[in-house]
C-alpha positions as a Markdown table, in Angstrom:
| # | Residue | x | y | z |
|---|---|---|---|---|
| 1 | Unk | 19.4 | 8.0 | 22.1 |
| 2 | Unk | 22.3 | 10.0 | 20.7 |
| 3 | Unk | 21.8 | 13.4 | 18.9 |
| 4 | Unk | 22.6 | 12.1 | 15.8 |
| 5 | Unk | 20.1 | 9.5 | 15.9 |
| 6 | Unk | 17.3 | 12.0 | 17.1 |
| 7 | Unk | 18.1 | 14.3 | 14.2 |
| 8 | Unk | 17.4 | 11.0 | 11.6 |
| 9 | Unk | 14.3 | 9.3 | 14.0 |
| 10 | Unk | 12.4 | 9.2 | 11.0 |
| 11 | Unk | 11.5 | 11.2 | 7.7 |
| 12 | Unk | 7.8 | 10.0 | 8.2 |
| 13 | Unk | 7.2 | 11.0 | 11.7 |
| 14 | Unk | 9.1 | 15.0 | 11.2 |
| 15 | Unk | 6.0 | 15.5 | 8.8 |
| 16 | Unk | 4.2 | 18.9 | 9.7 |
| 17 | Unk | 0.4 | 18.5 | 9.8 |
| 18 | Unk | -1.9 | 20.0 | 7.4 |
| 19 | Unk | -5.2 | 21.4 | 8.0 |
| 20 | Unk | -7.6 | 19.4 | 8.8 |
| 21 | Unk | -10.3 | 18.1 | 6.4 |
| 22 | Unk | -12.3 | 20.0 | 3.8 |
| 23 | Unk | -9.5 | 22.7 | 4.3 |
| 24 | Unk | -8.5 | 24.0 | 1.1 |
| 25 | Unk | -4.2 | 21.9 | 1.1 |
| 26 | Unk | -3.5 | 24.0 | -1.8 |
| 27 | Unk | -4.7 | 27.8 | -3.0 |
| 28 | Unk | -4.4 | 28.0 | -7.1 |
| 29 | Unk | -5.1 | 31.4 | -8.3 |
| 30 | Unk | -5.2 | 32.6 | -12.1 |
| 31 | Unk | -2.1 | 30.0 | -13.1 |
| 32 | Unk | -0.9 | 30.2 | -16.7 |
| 33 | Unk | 1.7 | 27.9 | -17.4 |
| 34 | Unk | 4.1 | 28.3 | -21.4 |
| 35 | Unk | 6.5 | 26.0 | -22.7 |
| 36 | Unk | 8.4 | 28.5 | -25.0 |
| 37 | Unk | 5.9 | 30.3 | -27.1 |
| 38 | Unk | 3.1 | 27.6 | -26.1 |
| 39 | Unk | 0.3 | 28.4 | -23.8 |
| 40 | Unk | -0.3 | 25.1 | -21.5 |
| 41 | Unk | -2.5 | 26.6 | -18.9 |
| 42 | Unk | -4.8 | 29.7 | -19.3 |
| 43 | Unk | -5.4 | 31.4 | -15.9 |
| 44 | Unk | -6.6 | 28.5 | -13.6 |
| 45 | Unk | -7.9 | 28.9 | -9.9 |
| 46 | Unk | -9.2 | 25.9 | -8.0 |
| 47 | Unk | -8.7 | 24.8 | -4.1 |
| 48 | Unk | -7.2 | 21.0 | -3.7 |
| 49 | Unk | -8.9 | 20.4 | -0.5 |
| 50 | Unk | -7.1 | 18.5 | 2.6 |
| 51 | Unk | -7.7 | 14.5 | 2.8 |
| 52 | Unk | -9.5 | 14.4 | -0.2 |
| 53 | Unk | -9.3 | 13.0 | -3.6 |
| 54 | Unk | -9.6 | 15.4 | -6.7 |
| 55 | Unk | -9.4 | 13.9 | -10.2 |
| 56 | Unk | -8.2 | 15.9 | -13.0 |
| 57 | Unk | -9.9 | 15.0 | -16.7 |
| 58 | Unk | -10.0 | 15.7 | -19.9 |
| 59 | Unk | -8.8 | 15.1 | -23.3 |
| 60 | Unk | -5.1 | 14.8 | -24.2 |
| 61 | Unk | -3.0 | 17.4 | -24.3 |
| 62 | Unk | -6.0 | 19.6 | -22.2 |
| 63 | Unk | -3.1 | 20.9 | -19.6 |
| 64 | Unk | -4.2 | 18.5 | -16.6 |
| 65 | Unk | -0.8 | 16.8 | -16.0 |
| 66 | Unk | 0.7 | 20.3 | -16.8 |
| 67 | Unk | -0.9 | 21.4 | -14.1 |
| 68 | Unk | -0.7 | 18.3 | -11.4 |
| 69 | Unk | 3.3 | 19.1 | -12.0 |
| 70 | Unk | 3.1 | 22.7 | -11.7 |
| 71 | Unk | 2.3 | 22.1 | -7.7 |
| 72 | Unk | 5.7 | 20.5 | -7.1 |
| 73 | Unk | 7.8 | 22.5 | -9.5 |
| 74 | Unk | 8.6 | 19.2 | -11.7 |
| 75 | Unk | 7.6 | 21.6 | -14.6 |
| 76 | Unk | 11.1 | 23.6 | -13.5 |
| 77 | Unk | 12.9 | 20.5 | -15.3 |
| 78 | Unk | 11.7 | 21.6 | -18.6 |
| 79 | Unk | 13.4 | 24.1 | -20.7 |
| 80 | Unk | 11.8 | 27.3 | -21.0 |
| 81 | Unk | 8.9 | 26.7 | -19.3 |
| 82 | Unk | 7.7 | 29.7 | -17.1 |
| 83 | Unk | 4.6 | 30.5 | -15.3 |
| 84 | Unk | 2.3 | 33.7 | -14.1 |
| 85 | Unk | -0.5 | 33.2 | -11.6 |
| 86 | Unk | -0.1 | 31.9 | -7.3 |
| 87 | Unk | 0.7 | 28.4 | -6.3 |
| 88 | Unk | 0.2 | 28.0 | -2.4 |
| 89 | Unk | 0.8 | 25.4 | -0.1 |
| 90 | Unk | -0.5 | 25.8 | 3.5 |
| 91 | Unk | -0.6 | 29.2 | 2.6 |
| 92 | Unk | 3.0 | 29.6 | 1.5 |
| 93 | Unk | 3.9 | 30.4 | -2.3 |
| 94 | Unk | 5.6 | 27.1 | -3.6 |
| 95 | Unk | 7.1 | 29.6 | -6.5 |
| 96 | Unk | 8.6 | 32.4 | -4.0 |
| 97 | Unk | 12.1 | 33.4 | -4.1 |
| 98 | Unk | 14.4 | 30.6 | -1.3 |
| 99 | Unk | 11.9 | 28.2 | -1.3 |
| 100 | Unk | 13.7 | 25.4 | -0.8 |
| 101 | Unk | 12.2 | 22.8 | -3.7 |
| 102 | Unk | 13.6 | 19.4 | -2.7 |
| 103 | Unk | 11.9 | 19.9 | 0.8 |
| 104 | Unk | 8.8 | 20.9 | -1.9 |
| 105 | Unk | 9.3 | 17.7 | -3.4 |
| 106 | Unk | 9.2 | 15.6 | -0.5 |
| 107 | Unk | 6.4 | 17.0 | 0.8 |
| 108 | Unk | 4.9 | 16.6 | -2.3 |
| 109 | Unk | 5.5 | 13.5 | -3.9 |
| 110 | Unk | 4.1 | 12.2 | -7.4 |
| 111 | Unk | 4.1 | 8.7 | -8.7 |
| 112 | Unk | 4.0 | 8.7 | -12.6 |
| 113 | Unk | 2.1 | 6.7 | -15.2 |
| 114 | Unk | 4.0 | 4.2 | -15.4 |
| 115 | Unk | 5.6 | 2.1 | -12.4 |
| 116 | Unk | 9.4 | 3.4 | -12.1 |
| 117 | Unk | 11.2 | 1.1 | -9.6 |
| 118 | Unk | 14.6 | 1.5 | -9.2 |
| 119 | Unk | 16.8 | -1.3 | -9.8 |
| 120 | Unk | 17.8 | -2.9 | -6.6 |
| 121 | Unk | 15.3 | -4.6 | -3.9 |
| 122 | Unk | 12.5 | -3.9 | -3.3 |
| 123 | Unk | 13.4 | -2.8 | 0.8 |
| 124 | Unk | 16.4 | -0.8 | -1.0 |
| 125 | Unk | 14.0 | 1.0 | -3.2 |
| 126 | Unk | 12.0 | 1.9 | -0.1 |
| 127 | Unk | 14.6 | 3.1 | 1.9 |
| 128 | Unk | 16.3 | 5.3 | -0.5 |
| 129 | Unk | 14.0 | 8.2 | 0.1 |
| 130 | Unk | 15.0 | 7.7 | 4.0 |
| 131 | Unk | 18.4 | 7.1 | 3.4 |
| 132 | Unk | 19.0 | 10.3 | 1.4 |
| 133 | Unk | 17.2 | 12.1 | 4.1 |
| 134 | Unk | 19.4 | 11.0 | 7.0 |
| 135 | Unk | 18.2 | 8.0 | 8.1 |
| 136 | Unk | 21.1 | 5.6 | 8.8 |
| 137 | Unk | 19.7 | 3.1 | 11.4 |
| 138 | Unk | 18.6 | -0.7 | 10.3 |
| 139 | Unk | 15.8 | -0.9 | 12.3 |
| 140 | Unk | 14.4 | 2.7 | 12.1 |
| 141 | Unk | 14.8 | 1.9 | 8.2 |
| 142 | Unk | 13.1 | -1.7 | 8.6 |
| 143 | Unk | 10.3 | 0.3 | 10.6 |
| 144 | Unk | 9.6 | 2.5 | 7.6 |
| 145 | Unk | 10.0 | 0.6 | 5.0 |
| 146 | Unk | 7.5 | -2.2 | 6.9 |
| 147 | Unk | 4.8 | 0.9 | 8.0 |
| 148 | Unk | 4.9 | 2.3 | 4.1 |
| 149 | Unk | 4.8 | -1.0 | 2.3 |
| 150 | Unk | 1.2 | -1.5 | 4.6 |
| 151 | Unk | 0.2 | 1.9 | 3.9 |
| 152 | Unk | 0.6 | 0.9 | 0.2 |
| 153 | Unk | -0.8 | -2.3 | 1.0 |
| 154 | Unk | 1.7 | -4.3 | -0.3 |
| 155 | Unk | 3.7 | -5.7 | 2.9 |
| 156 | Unk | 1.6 | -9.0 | 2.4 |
| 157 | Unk | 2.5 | -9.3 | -1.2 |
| 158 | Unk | 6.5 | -8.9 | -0.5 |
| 159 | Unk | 7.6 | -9.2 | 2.9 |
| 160 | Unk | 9.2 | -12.3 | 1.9 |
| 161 | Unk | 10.9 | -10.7 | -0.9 |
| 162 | Unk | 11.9 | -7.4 | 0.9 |
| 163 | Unk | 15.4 | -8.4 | -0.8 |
| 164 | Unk | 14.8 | -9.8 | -4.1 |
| 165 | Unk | 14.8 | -7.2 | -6.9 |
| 166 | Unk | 11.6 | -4.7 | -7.0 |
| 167 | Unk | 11.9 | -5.7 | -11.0 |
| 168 | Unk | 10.3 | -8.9 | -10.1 |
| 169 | Unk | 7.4 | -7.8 | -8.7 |
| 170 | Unk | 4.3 | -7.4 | -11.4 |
| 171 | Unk | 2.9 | -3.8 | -12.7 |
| 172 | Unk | 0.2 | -3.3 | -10.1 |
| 173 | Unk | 2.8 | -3.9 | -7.2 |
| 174 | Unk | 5.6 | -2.3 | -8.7 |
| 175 | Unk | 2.8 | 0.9 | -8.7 |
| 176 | Unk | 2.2 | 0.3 | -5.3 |
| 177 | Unk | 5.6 | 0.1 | -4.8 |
| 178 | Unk | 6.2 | 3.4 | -5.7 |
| 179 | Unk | 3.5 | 4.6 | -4.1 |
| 180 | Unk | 5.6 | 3.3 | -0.8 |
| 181 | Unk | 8.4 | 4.9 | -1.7 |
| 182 | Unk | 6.7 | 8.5 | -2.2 |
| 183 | Unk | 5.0 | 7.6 | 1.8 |
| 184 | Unk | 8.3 | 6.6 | 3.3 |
| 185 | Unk | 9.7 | 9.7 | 2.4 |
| 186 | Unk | 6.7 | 11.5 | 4.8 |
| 187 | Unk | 5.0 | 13.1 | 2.0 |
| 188 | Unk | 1.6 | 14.6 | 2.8 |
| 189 | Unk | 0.3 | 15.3 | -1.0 |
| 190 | Unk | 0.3 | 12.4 | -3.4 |
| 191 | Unk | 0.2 | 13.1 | -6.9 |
| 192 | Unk | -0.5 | 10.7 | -9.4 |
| 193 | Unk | -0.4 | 11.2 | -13.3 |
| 194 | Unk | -2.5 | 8.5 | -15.0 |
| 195 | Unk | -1.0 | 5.7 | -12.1 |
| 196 | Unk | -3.5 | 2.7 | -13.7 |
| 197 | Unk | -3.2 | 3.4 | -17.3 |
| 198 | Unk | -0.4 | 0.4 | -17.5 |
| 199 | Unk | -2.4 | -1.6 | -15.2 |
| 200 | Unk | -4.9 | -4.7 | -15.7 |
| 201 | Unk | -8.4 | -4.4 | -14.6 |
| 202 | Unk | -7.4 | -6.3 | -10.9 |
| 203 | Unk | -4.4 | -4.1 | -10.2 |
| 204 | Unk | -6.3 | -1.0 | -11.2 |
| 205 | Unk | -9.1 | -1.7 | -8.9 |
| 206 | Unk | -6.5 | -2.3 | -6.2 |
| 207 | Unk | -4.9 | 0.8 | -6.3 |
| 208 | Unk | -8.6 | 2.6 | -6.6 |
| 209 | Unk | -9.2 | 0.9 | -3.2 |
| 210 | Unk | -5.3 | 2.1 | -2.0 |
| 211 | Unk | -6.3 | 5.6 | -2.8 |
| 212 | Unk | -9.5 | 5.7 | -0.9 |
| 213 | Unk | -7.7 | 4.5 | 1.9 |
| 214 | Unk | -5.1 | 6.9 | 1.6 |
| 215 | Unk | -7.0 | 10.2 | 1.8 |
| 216 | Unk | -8.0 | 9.3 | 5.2 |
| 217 | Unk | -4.2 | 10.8 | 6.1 |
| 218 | Unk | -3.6 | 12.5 | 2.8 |
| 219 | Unk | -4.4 | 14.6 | 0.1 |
| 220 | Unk | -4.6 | 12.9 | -3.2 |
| 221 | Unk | -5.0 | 14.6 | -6.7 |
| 222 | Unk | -5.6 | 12.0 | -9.7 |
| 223 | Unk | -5.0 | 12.7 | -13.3 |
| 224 | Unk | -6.9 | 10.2 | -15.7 |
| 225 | Unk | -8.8 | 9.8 | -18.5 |
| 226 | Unk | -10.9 | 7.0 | -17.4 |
| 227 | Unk | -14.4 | 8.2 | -16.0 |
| 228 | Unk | -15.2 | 5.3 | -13.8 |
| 229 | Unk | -11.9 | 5.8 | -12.0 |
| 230 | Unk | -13.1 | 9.3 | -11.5 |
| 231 | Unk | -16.2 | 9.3 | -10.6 |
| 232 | Unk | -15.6 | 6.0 | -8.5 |
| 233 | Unk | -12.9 | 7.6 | -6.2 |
| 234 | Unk | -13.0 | 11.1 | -6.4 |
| 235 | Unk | -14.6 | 13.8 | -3.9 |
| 236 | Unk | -14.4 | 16.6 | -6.6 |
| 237 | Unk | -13.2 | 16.4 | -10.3 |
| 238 | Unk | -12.2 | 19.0 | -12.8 |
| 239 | Unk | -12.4 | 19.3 | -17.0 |
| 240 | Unk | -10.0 | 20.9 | -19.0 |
| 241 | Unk | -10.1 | 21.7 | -22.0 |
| 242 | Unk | -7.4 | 23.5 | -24.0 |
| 243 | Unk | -5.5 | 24.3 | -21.1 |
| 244 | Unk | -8.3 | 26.0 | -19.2 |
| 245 | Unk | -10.2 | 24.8 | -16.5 |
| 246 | Unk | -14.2 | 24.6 | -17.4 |
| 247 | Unk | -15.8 | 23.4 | -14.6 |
| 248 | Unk | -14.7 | 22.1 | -11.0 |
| 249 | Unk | -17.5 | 20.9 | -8.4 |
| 250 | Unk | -18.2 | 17.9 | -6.4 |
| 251 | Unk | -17.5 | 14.6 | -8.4 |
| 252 | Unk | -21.4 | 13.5 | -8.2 |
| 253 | Unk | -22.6 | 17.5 | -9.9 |
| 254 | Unk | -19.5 | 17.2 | -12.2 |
| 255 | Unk | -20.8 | 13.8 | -14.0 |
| 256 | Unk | -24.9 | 13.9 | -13.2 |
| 257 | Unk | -25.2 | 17.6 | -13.3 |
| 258 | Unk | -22.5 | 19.6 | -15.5 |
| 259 | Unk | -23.3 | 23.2 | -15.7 |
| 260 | Unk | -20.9 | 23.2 | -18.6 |
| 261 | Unk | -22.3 | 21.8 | -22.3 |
| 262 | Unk | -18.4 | 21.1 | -22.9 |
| 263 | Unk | -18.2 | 19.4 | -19.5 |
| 264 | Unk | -21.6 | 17.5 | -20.4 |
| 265 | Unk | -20.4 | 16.3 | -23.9 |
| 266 | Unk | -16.8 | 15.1 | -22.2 |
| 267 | Unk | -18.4 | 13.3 | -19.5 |
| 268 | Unk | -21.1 | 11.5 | -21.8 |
| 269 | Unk | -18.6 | 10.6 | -24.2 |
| 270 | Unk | -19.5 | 12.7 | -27.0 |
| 271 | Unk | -16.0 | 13.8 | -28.0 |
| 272 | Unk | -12.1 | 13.2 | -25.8 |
């Protein structure tokens, strides 16, 4: 194997490990969060555990997908937004000074409401993430592109289309699509902002099922506003509520036993 090769083997094998499970992935102390003169997030503090999934819920326009971007810095896209408060990652400030946000990004990838393929096959969209990392060799791409669309189990559904256009697929596998593309890349954080909201009842349950598979390896954080989803595939669950967080605890105390009356009237449908 030649040097340049070994320097491209593969994005998703050059993944560092996290801390194993029930270790706090991500350490969130007193983050606020403005858009101009706008107050999105009032002082939160939570731990996003390791190989878990935690759902975000509440009303909209509460701050949940304000925060979900805030841990990869896709908030830094929007014009005068600014935060105060800690963001860290394996116990490294995501926000310091040289942190180098595209490796962030990688690391920590999101997949948005609604599916975004890009316009060329669906192998292409795959590999792109590789690709711009480095990877140049056919068959280390045809392994990644093959071991992510499993992951996202998909590779059933289109390994006879690996080269027909990713627009042709339907909205549960383009989702799962680019749920491939965010693995292939070697993320080790998924984040997901609403990911069924587009989706029928089947495709929904089949990325539920994805998910739950998926925190075996990863960690998972979950914005939605459907309450089954939650409590169906989450290990813990907070509620905001006008950009502060009211109550985080195991999913099964969150929805059975709220300590909050807020949290209590959200979950039981009373208002949201």
């Amino acid at each position: 194997m030649s040097a340049s090769e070994s320097q491209t083997q593969g994005v998703r094998a050059e993944s560092a490990p996290g801390p194993g499970p029930q270790k706090p992935r991500f350490h969130i102390r007193d983050l606020s969060l403005y858009y101009g003169r706008t107050q999105a997030l009032k002082g939160v503090t939570l731990d996003v555990r390791n190989r878990e999934i935690t759902a975000l819920i509440g009303p909209s326009g509460c701050g949940k997908s304000s925060f979900l971007r805030a841990l990869n810095r896709m908030n830094d896209l929007i014009p005068d937004a600014r935060k105060e408060g800690q963001v860290l990652l394996d116990g490294d400030d995501i926000y310091a000074v040289g942190t180098d946000v595209v490796e962030l990004r990688r690391r920590v990838g999101m997949v948005f409401q609604r599916p975004n393929p890009f316009p060329m096959s669906v192998f292409d969209n795959v590999a792109y993430g590789p690709r711009l990392h480095g990877v140049r060799g056919r068959s280390r791409l045809e392994e990644i592109v093959e071991e992510s669309l499993r992951d996202a189990a998909l590779w059933d559904e289109v390994k006879e289309k690996l080269h027909k256009s990713a627009m042709e697929l339907s909205g549960g596998q383009q989702q799962r699509l680019c749920i491939a593309r965010v693995l292939a890349v070697g993320s080790e954080v998924l984040l997901l902002d609403e990911p069924c909201s587009a989706l029928d009842p089947i495709s929904t349950f089949k990325i539920e099922e994805l998910l739950i598979e998926l925190k075996a390896e990863y960690t998972v954080v979950i914005v939605t506003h459907n309450m089954y989803q939650a409590s169906r595939v989450s290990d813990r669950t907070g509620f905001f509520l006008g950009g502060e967080l009211i109550e985080f605890g195991e999913t099964q105390q969150v929805f059975e036993r709220p300590r909050d009356e807020r949290t209590d009237g959200y979950v039981r449908g009373r208002f949201g």
